[in-house]
Structure formats: structure tokens, C-alpha cells
N, C-alpha and C positions, 0 to 999 in steps of 0.2 A: 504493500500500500504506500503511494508517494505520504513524505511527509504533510505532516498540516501544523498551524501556531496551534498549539496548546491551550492559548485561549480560545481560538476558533471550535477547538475540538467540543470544549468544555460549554460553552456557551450559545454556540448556534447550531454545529454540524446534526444532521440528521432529522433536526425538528422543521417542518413545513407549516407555519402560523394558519396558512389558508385552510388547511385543510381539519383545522379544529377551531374556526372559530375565530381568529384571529389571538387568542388566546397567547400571552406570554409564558405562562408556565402550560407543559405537555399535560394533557386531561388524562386520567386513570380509567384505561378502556377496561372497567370491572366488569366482564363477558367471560362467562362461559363458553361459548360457542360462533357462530357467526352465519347468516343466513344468504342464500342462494336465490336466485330468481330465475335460472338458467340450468340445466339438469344435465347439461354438458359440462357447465363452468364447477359442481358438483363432484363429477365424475374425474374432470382434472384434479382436484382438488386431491381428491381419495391417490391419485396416482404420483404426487409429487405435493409432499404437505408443506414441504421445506420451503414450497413457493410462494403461498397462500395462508389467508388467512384459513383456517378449520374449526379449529377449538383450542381451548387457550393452554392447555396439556403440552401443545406445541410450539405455536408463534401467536404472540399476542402486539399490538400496536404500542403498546406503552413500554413494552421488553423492548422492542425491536430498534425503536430509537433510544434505547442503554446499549444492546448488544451493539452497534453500530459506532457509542462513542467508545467505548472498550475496546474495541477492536483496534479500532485507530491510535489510541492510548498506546497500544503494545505493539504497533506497528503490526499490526496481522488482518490478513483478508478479514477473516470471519471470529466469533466468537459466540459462548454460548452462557449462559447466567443460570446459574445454578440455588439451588433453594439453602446449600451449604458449601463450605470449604470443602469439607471432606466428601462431598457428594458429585463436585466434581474431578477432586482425584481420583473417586472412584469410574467414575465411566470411563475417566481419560486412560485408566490402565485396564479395566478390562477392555477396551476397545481395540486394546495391544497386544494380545496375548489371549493365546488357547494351550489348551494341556499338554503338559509337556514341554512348554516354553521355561526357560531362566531368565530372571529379571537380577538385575543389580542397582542395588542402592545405596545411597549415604548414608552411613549408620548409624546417623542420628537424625533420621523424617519425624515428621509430625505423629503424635501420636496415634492418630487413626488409619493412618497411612499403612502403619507399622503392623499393627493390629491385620489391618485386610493382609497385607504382607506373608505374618504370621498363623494368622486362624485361618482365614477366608480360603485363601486361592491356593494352597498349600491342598483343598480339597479335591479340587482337581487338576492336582499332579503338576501347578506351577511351584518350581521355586524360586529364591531368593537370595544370595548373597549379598551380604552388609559389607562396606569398603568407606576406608580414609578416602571421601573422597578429596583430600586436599592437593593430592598428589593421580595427577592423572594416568600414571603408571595402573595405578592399583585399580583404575576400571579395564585397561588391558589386561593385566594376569588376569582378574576375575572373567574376563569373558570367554563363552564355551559357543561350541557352535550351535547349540539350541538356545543363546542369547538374544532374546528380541526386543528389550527396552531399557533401557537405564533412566533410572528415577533421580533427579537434583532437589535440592533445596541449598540455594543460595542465597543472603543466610540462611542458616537455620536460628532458631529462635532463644538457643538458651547459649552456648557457647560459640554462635554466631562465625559458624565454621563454610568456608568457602572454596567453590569449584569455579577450576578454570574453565565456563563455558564455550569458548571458541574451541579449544584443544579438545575437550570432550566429548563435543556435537561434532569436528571431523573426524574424532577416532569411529564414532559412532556411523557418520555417511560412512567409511571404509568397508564396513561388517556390513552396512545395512540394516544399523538397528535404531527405533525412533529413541527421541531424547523430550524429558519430559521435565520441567522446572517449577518447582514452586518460586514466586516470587513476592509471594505475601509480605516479605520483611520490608520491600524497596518500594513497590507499587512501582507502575507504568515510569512515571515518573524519573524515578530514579535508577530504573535498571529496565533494560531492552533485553531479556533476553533471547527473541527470535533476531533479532538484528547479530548475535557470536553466532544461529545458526540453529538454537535447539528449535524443535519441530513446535511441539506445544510447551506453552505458559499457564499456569492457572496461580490464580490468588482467592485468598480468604477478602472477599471482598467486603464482609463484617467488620473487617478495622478500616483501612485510614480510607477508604474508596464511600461509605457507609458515613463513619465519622463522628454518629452521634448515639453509641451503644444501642441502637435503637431497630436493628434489620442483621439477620444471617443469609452471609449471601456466597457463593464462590462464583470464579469466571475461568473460562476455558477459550484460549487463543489458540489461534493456527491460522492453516491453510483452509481455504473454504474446501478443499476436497477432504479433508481430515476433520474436518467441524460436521459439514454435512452427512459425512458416513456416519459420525456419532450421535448426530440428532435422531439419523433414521435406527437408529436400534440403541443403542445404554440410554442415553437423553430419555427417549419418547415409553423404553419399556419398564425403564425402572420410575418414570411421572418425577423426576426429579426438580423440574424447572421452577422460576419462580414468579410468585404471584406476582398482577398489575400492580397492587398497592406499593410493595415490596420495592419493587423496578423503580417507580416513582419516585422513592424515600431515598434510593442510592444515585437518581439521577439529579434530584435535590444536595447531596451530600457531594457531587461532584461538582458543585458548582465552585465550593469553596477549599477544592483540594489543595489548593497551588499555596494559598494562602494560608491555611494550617498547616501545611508540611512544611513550609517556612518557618514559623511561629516554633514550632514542634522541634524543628531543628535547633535552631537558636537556643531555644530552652534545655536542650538535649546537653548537648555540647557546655554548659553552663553548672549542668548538675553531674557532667562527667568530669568535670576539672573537680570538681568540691569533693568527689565519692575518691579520684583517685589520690589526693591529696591527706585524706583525713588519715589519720592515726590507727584506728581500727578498722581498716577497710586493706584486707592483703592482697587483692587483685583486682582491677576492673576490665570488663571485658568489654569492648566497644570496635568494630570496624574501622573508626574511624580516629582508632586512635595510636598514636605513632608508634607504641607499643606493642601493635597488638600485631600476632605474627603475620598476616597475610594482609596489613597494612597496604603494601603498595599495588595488591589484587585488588585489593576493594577501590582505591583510589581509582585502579583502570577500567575497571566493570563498569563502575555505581555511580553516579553522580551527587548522590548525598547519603544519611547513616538518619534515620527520624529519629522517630521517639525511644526504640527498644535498647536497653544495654543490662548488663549482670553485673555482680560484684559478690566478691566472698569477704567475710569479715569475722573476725578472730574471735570465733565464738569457741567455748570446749567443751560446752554442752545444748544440745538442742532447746532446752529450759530459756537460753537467751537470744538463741535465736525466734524464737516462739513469743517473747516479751519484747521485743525490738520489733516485730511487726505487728501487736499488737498497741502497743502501747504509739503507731502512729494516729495522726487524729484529722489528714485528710488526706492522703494518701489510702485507698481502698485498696483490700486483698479481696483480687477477684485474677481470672484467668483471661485469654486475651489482652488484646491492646487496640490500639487506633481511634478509640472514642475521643470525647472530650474531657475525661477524667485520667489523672494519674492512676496508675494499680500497680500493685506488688504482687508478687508470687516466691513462696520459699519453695528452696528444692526439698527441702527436708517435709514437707508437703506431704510428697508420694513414697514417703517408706511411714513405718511404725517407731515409734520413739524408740523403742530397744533395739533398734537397727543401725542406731545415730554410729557415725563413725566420725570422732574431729577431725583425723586426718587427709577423710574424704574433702574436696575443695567442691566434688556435685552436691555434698550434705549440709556446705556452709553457703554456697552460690545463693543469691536474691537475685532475681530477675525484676525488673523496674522500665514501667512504661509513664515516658512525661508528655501530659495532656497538655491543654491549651491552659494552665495556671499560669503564673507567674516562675520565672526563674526562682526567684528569693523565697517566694510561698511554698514550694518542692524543697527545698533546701532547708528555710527554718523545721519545716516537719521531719526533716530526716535527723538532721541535729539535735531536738529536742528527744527523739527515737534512743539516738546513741545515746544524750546521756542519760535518759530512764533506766537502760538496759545497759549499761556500762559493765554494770560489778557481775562479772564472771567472764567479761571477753577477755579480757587483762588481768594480769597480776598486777 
């Protein structure tokens, strides 16, 4: 797709005023279904849905001008808008693979990802190898010749670990195996990954596309021959897509992307200088930050780092790490990001307290996402934090 401004994308492309009304904001075609006057035009219909309006299962008016600015967002013919994150990586891989196929992942995907990985497709006779993807070697050895897709997540979302997409997507043309990215961390915006090559893109478009904790949504980019074959079977069989209202609330929320991803930056950057500096903070983990090992990848891939970054802090029992996120007083402990609110997440979250291990740095990590607050308002809460729960990080 030739490129388009960004602000064009965001604010006119796709929408036709005449044809609702004259209307400034796009009307919510809340329809079930869509009516015929011609018994041919019917009949087309039944034979190619991908064209036509049918029923809203399928293609709806309100989706179509979102799936259109998304598209172009990620430089890709087509795209498809999904009712969830994980419900479009789900079609997007089985759409890949039949039994007997090997798939190769970065060993550290999303959790539901992982899961289908693990439980799901393991039933019919796919597997799975997990790989460093940091090192593009390692999707080489792992590939077999019943290899038919490799899964990315560049970042990923807790230790914000990175693949070199150009190198990975032509090792992949080589084999002949499609390439599949999440790119939820970067949004459109800040990371093209079909421009290094990979075939499809998908994001949770629930955080920063969305905006205002307020809609679950995922997005699936590509090739219109790779979108369309997936609409006519995972899309349309497993009803995954999403409602007018829905479409509407993230075509809403894209209005003001450019401008809180700015905001969100800014703020970022501001509360990673304070976390890396402080006294009880042993590591911080940030993309974009000159420390951090695959620093000069991210600089070349990304065009910017939002809201998400981790940090571990010298806790030697879970007791303080548990009073240190509790004892914050507007910063919420909730899961996700890209709203309008800060949120925290402890790693120590998902084991059992008698499983705490200090020397673990996954069992002291905080994951921290900076909303539209203020820089200083994210920061006195995190200070007042440390020193409530101070006595037991330190001697």
C-alpha cells in the first residue's frame, strides 16, 4: 500500500461524509444482517461475502472503515479486526498450519499464544519449538523441514526481548515459511513490521489503538490474499469478529493516537530515568534505554518505546514486594496497558508465595505501564511506595 500522512490516515481516509448523512463522526451500522432487492445480487453475495455487505458475522460498514484505517497504519493491503488479541492470533496461526506441521516461537509469547501452543494444536499432531529469538541463528537450527511458521513478538511484554525482523522474514522467504509478529508493544506507529518483510502483523488493539480501557479488540494485517483466505474460513467459522459499536469506540480512540503516544512517551522516558536511578531498584528494563542489550535493534526497528517498561527491586521477600504494590495509591494493579490509567503488575503475581525465590530477578520484576498522568504524579506514587515498603528491601 503507497504510503499516506498519518494524519490523513487517522482523520479522513476511508470515511465518505455523503454517504451517511453528511455526518462528521462515522454512524454505528448496529445491523445484523443487510437486505437485497435483486435475487441475483443475493446469490452473488452467498458466493463471495468478502465483497458485500451479508451479515455482520462478516463485513459490517462501521468495521470496514476501521479495517481500512488499520491497514494502512501497518502499511498492509488488507486487515481484519478481531473481537480479541488472542483471537486473532489464533486464526492467524491456525490458518498456517495443519497436522503434522512444526511451528517455532519466541519463548517468551503472550500468554494465550503459548497456551494454544501448548494444549490446543499439540492435538492435532502440531508442534512447537520455543527459541532465543534474539539471535536469528536459533530460528535456523530450530527449523525442520515440516517447519511452516514462525511466531514473533517484538517486544514482548515483560522482558521486552527483540527479533531481528528483516533477517528472520528472509530466512523465512528461503524455507518458504510465513512469518507472523505481534506488534502490540509498538502499535503501527512505531514499528512497521511488514515493511522488514514479515507476512502478517497482529496487535492487541485493546491498549494504545483503543486507549481508553474501555473495548477488546485484536487486528490482523497482511496481504489481501492472506487476509481474504482467512476471513473465508478461521474469521467467518470460529464468528470471531467485532461488533459495530466496538469498531466505532477504536475508530474514536484512533483519533487521538499520535497524541497520547507522544504524551505517553514523554512520561515514559521521565519515570525510567527516576526507576533507574533510585537506590532500591536493581535493574530496569526499557528498549529504549542505553543499557539495555539490544538497544541499538530497537533504535533500528522502532521509532519510539510508549508506555510499557519492568524493573526489579531488592526485595528478599515477597511480603515487600506485595506491600510496595499495595501500598501504591494511584497507580492500579490491573493486567494490560495502553489505557488512560497507569497499572502495575508483579511477577510474583503468577507463582504461590512459597515458591518466592529472591534470587529469581522474574520473582522481583514489576512490570509498569505510564498513562496519560502526569510525569511527577507516576513518580511521587512510586516514591511514596518505596518508602512505605522500604524495611525488608535493604539492610
Amino acid at each position: 500500500m503507497d504510503n499516506m500522512d498519518i494524519s490523513y490516515i487517522i482523520n479522513e481516509y476511508a470515511e465518505e461524509h455523503e454517504d451517511y448523512f453528511r455526518a462528521i463522526a462515522p454512524p454505528i451500522i448496529q445491523t445484523s444482517n443487510f437486505a437485497f432487492n435483486k435475487v441475483d445480487d443475493l446469490r452473488k453475495s452467498f458466493e463471495d461475502e468478502y465483497a458485500t455487505w451479508l451479515y455482520s458475522r462478516g463485513l459490517n460498514p462501521t468495521v470496514e472503515i476501521l479495517r481500512k484505517k488499520l491497514a494502512a497504519l501497518d502499511g498492509a493491503e488488507d486487515c481484519l479486526v478481531f473481537n480479541s488479541g488472542a483471537a486473532a492470533i489464533f486464526a492467524s496461526v491456525l490458518a498456517n498450519v495443519k497436522s503434522g506441521d512444526h511451528i517455532v516461537s519466541v519463548r517468551h509469547p503472550y500468554t494465550w499464544a503459548k497456551k494454544m501452543f501448548n494444549v490446543i494444536l499439540p492435538r492435532f499432531d502440531i508442534t512447537t519449538t520455543y527459541v532465543d529469538g534474539r539471535d536469528v541463528e536459533n530460528f535456523r537450527r530450530a527449523t525442520k523441514p515440516n517447519t511452516t511458521l514462525y511466531y514473533l513478538e517484538s517486544p514482548n511484554s515483560w522482558w521486552f526481548e527483540l527479533q531481528d525482523l528483516k533477517a528472520v522474514a528472509e530466512l523465512a522467504k528461503q524455507n518458504n515459511i510465513v512469518t507472523i509478529c505481534d506488534n502490540s508493544y509498538c502499535t503501527p506507529l512505531y514499528q512497521k513490521p511488514i515493511e522488514y518483510g514479515i507476512d502478517l502483523v497482529l496487535q492487541s488493539a485493546t491498549k494504545y489503538i483503543g486507549g481508553h480501557s474501555d473495548v477488546v479488540a485484536g487486528v490482523l494485517s497482511g496481504s489481501r490474499k492472506m487476509i481474504e483466505r482467512i476471513f473465508n474460513s478461521e474469521y467467518m467459522n470460529i464468528g470471531s469478529g467485532i461488533q459495530p459499536f466496538n469498531a466505532w469506540l477504536l475508530i474514536r480512540g484512533l483519533r487521538t493516537l499520535p497524541m497520547r503516544l507522544e504524551r505517553i512517551t514523554n512520561t515514559t522516558n521521565k519515570v525510567a530515568t527516576y526507576l533507574k536511578q533510585h537506590p532500591l531498584v536493581d535493574k530496569l528494563i526499557f528498549p529504549f534505554d542505553k543499557d539495555f542489550p539490544q538497544y541499538e535493534l530497537a533504535k533500528q526497528q522502532m521509532k519510539g518505546a510508549c508506555g510499557l517498561l519492568s524493573f526489579v527491586i531488592k526485595a528478599k521477600n515477597i511480603e515487600t514486594i506485595e506491600r510496595f504494590c499495595e501500598s501504591l495509591r494511584h497507580i492500579l494493579m490491573a493486567v494490560s496497558w495502553g489505557g488512560h490509567e497507569s497499572l502495575i503488575i508483579p511477577g510474583c503475581a503468577a507463582i504461590k508465595p512459597e515458591k518466592f525465590f529472591a534470587e529469581s530477578e522474574d520473582h522481583r520484576m514489576l512490570r509498569l505501564y505510564c498513562g496519560l498522568e502526569d510525569a511527577e504524579y507516576i513518580i511521587e506514587d512510586l516514591e511514596q511506595a518505596f518508602d512505605d515498603s522500604m524495611c525488608g528491601i535493604t539492610d
